[in-house]
TIMINU-273616 format. One line per 3 residues: number of its first residue (from 1); for each residue x, y, z of N, C-alpha, C, O. Coordinates in steps of 0.001 Angstrom, whole numbers. Layout:
<rs>
NUM> X:Y:Z:X:Y:Z:X:Y:Z:X:Y:Z  ...
</rs>
This chain:
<rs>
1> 20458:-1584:7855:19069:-1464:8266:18348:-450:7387:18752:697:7201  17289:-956:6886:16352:-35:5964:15663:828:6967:15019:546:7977  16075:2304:6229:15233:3333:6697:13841:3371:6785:13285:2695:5920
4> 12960:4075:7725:11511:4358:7536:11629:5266:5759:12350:6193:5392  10625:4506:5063:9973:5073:3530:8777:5697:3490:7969:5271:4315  8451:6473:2869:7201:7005:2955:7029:7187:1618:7820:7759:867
7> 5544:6485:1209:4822:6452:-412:3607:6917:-686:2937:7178:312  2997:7147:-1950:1605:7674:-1913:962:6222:-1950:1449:5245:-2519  -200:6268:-1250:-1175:5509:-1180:-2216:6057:-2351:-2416:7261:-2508
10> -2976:4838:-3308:-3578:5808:-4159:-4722:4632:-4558:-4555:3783:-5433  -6274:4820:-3465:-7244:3907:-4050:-7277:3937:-5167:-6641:4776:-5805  -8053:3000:-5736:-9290:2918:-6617:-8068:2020:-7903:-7485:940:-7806
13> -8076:2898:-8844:-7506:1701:-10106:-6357:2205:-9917:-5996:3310:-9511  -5658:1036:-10344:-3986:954:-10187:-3003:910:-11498:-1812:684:-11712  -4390:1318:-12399:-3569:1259:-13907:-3231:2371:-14575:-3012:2360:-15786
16> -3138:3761:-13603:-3519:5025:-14033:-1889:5775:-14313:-1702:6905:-14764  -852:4798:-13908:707:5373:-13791:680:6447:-12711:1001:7573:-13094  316:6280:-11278:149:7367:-10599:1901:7396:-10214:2525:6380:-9906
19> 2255:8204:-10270:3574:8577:-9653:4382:9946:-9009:3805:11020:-9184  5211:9957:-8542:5856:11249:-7956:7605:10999:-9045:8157:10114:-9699  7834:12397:-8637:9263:12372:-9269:10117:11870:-8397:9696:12273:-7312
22> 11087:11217:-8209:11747:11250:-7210:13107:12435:-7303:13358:13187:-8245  13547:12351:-6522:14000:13811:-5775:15727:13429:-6667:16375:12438:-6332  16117:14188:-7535:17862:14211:-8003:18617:13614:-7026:18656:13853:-5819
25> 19167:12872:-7634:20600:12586:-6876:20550:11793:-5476:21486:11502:-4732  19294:11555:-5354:18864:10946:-4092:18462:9604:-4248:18130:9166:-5349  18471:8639:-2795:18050:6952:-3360:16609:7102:-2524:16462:6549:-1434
28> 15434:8004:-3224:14091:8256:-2812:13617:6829:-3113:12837:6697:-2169  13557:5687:-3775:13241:4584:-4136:14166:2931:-3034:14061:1705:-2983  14772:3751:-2547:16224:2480:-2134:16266:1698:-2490:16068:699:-1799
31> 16581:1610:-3931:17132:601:-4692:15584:-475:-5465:15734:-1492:-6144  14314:120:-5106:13333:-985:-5360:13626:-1050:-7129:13771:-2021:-7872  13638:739:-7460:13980:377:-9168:14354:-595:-9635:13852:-1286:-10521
34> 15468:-739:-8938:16530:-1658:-9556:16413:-3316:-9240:16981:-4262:-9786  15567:-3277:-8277:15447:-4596:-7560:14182:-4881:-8432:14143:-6091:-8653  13401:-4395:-8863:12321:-4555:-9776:12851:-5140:-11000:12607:-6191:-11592
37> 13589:-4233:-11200:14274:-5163:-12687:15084:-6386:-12390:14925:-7185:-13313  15747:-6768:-11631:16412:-8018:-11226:15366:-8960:-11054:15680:-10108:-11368  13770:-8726:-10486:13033:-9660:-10535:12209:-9843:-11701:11513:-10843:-11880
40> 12302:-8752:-12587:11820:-8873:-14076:12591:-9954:-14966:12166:-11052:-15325  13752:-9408:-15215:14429:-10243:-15598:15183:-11909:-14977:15996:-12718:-15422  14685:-11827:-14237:14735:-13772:-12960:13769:-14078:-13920:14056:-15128:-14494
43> 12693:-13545:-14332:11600:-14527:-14693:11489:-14241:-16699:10575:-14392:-17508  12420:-13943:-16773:12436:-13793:-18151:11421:-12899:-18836:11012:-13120:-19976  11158:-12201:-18322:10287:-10963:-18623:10560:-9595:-19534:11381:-8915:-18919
46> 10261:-9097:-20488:10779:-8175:-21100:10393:-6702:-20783:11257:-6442:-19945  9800:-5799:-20888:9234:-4643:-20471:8332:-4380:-20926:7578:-3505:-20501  8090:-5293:-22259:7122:-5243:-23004:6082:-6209:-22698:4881:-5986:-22855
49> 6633:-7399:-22212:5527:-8212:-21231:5062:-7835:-20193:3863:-7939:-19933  6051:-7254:-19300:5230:-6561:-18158:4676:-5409:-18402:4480:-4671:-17437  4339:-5028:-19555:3408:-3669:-19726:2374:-4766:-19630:1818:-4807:-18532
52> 2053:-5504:-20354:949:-6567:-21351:-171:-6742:-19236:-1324:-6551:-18850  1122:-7177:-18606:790:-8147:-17403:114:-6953:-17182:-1092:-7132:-17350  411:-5707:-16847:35:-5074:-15673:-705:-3905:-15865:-1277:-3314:-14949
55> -708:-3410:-17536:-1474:-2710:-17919:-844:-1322:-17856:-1656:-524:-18324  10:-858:-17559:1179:4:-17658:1726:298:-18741:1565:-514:-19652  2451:1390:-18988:3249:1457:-20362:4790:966:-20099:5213:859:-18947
58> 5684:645:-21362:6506:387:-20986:7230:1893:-20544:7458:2421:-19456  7371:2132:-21396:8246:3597:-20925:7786:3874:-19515:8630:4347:-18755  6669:3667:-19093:6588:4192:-17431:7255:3509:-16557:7812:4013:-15581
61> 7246:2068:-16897:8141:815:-16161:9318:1004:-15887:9913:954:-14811  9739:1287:-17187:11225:1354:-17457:11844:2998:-16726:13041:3267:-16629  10986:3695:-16393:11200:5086:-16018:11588:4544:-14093:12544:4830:-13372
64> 10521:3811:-13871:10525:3312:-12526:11704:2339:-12021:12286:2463:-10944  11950:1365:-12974:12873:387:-12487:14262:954:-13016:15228:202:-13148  14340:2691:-13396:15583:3510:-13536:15704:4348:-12640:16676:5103:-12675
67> 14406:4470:-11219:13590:5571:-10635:13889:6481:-10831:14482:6999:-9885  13742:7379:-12130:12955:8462:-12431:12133:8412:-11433:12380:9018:-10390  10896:7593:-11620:9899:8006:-10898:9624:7033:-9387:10017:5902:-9102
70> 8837:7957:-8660:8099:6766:-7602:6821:6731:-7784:6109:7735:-7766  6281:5162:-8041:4995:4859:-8192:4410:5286:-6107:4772:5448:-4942  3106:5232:-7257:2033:5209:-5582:2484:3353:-5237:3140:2461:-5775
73> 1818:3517:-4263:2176:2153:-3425:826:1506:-4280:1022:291:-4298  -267:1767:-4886:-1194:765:-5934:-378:594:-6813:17:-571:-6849  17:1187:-7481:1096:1063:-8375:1816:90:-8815:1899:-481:-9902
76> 2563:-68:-7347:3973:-944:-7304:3191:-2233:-6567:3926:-3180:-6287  1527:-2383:-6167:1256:-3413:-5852:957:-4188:-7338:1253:-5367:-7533  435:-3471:-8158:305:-3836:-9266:1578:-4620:-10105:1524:-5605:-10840
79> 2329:-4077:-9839:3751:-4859:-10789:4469:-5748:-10038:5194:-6565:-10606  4361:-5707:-8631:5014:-6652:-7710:3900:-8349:-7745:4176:-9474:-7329  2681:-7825:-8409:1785:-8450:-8466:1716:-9800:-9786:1479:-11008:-9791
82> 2069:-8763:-10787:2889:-9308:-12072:4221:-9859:-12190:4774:-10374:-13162  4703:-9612:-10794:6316:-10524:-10542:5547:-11909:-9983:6034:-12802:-10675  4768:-12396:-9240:4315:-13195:-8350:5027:-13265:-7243:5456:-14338:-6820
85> 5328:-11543:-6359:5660:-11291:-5056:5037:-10231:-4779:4268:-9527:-5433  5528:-10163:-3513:4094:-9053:-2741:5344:-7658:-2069:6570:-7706:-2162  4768:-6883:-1626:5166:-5582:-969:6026:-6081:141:7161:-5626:284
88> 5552:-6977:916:6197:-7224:2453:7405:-7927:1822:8484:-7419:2128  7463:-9271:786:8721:-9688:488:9462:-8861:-347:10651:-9118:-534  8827:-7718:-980:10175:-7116:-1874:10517:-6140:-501:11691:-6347:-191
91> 9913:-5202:367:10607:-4840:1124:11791:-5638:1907:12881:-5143:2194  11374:-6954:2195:12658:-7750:2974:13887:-8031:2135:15072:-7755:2321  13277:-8638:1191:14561:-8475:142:15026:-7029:-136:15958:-7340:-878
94> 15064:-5967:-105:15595:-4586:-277:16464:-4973:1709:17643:-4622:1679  16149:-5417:2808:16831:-5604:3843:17145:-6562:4494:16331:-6797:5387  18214:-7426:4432:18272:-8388:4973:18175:-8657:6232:18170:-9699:6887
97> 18093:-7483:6484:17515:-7872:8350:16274:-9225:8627:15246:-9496:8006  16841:-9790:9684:15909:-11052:10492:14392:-10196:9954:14236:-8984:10106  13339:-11144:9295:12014:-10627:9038:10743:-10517:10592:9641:-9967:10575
100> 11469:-11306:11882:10588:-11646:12783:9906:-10595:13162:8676:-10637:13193  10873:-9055:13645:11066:-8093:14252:11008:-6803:13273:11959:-6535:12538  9838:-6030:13311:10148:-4775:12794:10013:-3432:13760:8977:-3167:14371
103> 11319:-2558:13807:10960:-1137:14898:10009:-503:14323:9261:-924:13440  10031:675:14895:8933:1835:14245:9704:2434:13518:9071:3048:12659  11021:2591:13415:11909:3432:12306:11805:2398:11277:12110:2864:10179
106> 11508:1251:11240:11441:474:10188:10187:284:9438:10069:-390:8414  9294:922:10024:7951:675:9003:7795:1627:8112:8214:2771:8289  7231:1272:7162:7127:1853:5503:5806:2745:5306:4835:2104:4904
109> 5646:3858:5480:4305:5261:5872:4118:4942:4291:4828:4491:3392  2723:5436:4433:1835:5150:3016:746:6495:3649:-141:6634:4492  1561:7396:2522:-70:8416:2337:-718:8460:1146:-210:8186:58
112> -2119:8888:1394:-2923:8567:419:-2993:10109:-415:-3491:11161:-15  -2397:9854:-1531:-2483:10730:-2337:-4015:11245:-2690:-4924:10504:-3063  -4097:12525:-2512:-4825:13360:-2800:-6013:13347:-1828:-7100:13908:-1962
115> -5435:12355:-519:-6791:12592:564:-5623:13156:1343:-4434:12859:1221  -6242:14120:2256:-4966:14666:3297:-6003:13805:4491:-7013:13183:4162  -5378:13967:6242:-5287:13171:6776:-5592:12062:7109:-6482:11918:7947
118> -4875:10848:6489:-5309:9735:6206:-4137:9379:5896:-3722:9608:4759  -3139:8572:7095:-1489:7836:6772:-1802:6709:7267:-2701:6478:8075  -826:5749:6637:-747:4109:6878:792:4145:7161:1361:5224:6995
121> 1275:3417:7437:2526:2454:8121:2241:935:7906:1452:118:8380  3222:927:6991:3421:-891:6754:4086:-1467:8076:5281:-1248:8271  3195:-2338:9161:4119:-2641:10656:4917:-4085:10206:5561:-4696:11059
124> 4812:-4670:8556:5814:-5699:8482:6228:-5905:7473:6188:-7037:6991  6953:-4476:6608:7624:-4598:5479:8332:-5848:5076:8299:-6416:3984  8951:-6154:6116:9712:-7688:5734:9392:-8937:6065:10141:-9914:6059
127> 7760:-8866:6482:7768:-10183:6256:8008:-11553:5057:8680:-12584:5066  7016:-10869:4036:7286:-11317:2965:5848:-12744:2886:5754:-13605:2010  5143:-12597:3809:4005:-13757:3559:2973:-13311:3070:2912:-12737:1983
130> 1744:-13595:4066:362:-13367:3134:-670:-12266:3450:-1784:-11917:3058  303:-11873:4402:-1027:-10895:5075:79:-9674:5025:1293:-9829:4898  -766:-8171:5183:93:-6981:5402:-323:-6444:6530:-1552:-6389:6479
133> 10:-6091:7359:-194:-5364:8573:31:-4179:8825:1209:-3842:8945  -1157:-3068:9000:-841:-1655:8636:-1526:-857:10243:-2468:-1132:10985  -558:125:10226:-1233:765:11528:-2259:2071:10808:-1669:2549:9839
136> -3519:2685:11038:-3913:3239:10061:-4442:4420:11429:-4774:4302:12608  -4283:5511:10472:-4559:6974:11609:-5702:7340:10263:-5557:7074:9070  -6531:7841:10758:-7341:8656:9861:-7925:10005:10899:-8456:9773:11985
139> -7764:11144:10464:-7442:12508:11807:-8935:13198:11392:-9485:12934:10322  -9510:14126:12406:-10845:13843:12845:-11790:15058:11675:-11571:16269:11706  -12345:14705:11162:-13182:15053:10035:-12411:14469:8243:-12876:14849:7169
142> -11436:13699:8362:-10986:13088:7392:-11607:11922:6468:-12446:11490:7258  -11703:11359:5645:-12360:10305:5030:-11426:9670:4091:-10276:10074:3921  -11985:8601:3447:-11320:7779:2409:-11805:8225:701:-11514:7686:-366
145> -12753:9573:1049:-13490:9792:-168:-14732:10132:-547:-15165:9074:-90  -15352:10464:-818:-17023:10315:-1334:-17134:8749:-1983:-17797:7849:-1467  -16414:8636:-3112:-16676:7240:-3704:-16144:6152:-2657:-15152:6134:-1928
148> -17528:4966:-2939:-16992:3783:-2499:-15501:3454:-3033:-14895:4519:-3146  -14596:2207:-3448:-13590:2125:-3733:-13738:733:-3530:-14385:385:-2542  -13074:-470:-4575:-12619:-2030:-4535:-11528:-2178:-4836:-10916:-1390:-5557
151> -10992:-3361:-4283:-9409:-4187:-4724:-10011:-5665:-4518:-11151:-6100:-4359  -8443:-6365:-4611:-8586:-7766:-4236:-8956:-7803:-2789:-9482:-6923:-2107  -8487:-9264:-2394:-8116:-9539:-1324:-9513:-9256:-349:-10667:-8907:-599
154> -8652:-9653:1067:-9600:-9467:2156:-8891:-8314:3411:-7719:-7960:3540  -10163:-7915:4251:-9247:-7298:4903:-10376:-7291:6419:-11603:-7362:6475  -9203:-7159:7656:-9549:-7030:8904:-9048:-5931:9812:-7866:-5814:10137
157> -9984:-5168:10183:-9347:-4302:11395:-9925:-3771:12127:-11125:-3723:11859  -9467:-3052:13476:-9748:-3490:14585:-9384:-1892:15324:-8223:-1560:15559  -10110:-1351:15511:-10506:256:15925:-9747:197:17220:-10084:-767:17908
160> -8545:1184:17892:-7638:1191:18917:-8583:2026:19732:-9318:1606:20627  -8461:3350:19279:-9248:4621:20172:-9885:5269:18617:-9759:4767:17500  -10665:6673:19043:-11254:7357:18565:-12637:7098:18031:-13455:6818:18908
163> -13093:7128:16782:-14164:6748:16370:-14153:6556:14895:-13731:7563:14327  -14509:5503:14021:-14638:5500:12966:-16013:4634:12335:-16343:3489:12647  -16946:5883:11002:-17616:5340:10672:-17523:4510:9335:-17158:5312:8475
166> -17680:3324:8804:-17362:2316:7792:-18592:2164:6714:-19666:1880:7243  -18602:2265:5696:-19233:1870:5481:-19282:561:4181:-18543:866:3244  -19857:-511:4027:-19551:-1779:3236:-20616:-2139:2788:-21546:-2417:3545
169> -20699:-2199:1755:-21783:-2639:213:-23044:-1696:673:-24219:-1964:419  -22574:-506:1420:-23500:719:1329:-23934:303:2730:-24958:969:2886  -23773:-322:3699:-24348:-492:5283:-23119:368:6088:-21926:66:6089
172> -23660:1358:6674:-22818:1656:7424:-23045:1442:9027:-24019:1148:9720  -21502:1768:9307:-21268:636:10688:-20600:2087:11590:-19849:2871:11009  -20949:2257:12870:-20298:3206:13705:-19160:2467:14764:-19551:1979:15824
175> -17763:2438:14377:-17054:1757:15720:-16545:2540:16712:-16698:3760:16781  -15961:1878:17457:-15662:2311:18510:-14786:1353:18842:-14842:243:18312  -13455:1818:20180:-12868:1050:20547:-12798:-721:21021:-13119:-1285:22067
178> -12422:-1060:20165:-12542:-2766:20475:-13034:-3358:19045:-12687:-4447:18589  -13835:-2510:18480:-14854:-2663:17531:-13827:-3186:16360:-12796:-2642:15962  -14428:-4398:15940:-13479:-5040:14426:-14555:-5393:13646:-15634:-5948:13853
181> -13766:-4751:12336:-14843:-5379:11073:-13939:-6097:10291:-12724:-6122:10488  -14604:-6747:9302:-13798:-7853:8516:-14797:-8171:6974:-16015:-8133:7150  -14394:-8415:5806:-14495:-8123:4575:-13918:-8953:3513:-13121:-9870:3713
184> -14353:-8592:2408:-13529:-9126:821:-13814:-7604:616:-14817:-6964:932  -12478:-7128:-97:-12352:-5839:-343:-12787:-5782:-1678:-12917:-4661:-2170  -13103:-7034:-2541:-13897:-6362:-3934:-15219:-5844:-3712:-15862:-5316:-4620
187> -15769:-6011:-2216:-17361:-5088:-1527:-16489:-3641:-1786:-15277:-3448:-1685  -17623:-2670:-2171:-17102:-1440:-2301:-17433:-1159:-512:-18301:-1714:162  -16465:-157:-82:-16054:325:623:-15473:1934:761:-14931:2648:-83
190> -15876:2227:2404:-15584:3659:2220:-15528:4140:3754:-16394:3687:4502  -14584:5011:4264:-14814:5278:5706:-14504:6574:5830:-13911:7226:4971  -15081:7188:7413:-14418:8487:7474:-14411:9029:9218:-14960:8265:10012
193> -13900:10098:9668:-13859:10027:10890:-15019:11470:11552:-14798:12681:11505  -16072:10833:12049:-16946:11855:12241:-16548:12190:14011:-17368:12727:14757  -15291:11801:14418:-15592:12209:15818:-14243:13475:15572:-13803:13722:14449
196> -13708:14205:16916:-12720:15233:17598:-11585:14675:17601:-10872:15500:18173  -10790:13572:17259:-9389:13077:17872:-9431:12109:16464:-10361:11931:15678  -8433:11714:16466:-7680:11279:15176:-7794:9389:15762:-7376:8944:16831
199> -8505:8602:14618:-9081:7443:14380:-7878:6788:14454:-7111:6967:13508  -7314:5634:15900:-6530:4582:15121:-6413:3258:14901:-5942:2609:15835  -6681:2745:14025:-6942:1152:13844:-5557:499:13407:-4578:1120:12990
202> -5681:-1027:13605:-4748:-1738:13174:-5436:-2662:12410:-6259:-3508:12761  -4674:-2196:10541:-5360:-2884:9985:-4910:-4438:9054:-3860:-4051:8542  -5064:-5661:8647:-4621:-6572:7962:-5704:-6608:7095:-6910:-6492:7314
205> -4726:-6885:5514:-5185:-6953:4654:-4365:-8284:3319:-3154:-8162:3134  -4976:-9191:2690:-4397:-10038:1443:-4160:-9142:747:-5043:-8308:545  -2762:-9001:85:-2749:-8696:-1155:-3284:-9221:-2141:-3548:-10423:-2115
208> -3683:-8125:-3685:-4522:-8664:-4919:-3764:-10082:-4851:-2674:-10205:-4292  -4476:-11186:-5502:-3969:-12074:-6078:-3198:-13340:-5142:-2484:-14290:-5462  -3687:-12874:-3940:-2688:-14210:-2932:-3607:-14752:-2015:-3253:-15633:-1233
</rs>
């Protein structure tokens, strides 16, 4: 059974090599390095093509699929992107556990580098289909940023408790419990939490490119 993981989350462009070191002697990556290169090479790919695909250097690739390093989770959406698989199926493939069922020790935490409170939880690392399902806390005077921010895909979610204000192609929206908004995430976008208690939504989102 795959452990709970925890990665940087890192808006905006995904071509920047954002990464962390990973920690000596430790499997801080569990095995994705390596599972990265097994799906590089399935498709006959060199390191030098997947720089080309993904806009990366090779040496950074090759640093990752040796994990030296851990990419931010844009990052590794980016090259999982250039495999033609997504986050939820390379997590399942890293566990062969049944994909139906995921615990809470099994979901995959995503913080957003260089915003402090503001964590995600992947709630279906292993599915492996089309949608990602994220539980999202944003804690009370926190934001996603000053700058708007775009990706692919689309995305939906759906305010539990607290309060969060949104804002999309510059309209901003005040929710509240119950309250769901829904999108194409190439609209710039931007949110933040103007209330006392920590914002929690459940959010689904397409990955780039699917």
């Amino acid at each position: 059974m795959m452990d709970a993981v925890t990665y940087l989350l890192e808006e905006g462009s995904v071509s920047t090599e954002e990464s962390v070191p990973a920690a000596p002697g430790t499997s801080e990556n569990n095995g994705i390095g390596q599972h990265l290169r097994r799906e590089r090479l399935a498709r006959g790919l060199t390191l030098e093509k997947l720089a080309e695909k993904t806009g990366l250097s090779r040496s950074y690739l090759s640093n990752v699929e040796r994990e030296v390093n851990s990419p931010t989770i844009n990052t590794l959406r980016t090259i999982v992107d250039a495999l033609g698989t997504t986050l939820s199926r390379l997590f399942r493939e890293l566990d062969r556990e049944p994909s139906v069922l995921t615990r809470p020790d099994q979901r995959v935490e995503l913080t957003r580098a260089g915003v402090p409170g503001v964590t995600y939880a992947l709630l279906n690392p292993k599915h492996g289909g089309q949608l990602e399902m994220m539980l999202l806390e944003v804690a009370p005077g926190a934001s996603s940023g000053d700058n708007p921010h775009t990706h692919g895909g689309e995305e939906v979610g759906l305010l539990l408790s607290g309060e969060l204000d949104y804002w999309i192609a510059g309209v901003q929206y005040h929710l509240t419990p119950g309250d769901c908004v829904s999108f194409n995430s190439s609209v710039p976008h931007r949110y933040s939490n103007p209330g006392d208690i920590p914002a929690v939504c459940v959010w689904s989102e397409t990955p780039p490119g699917r």
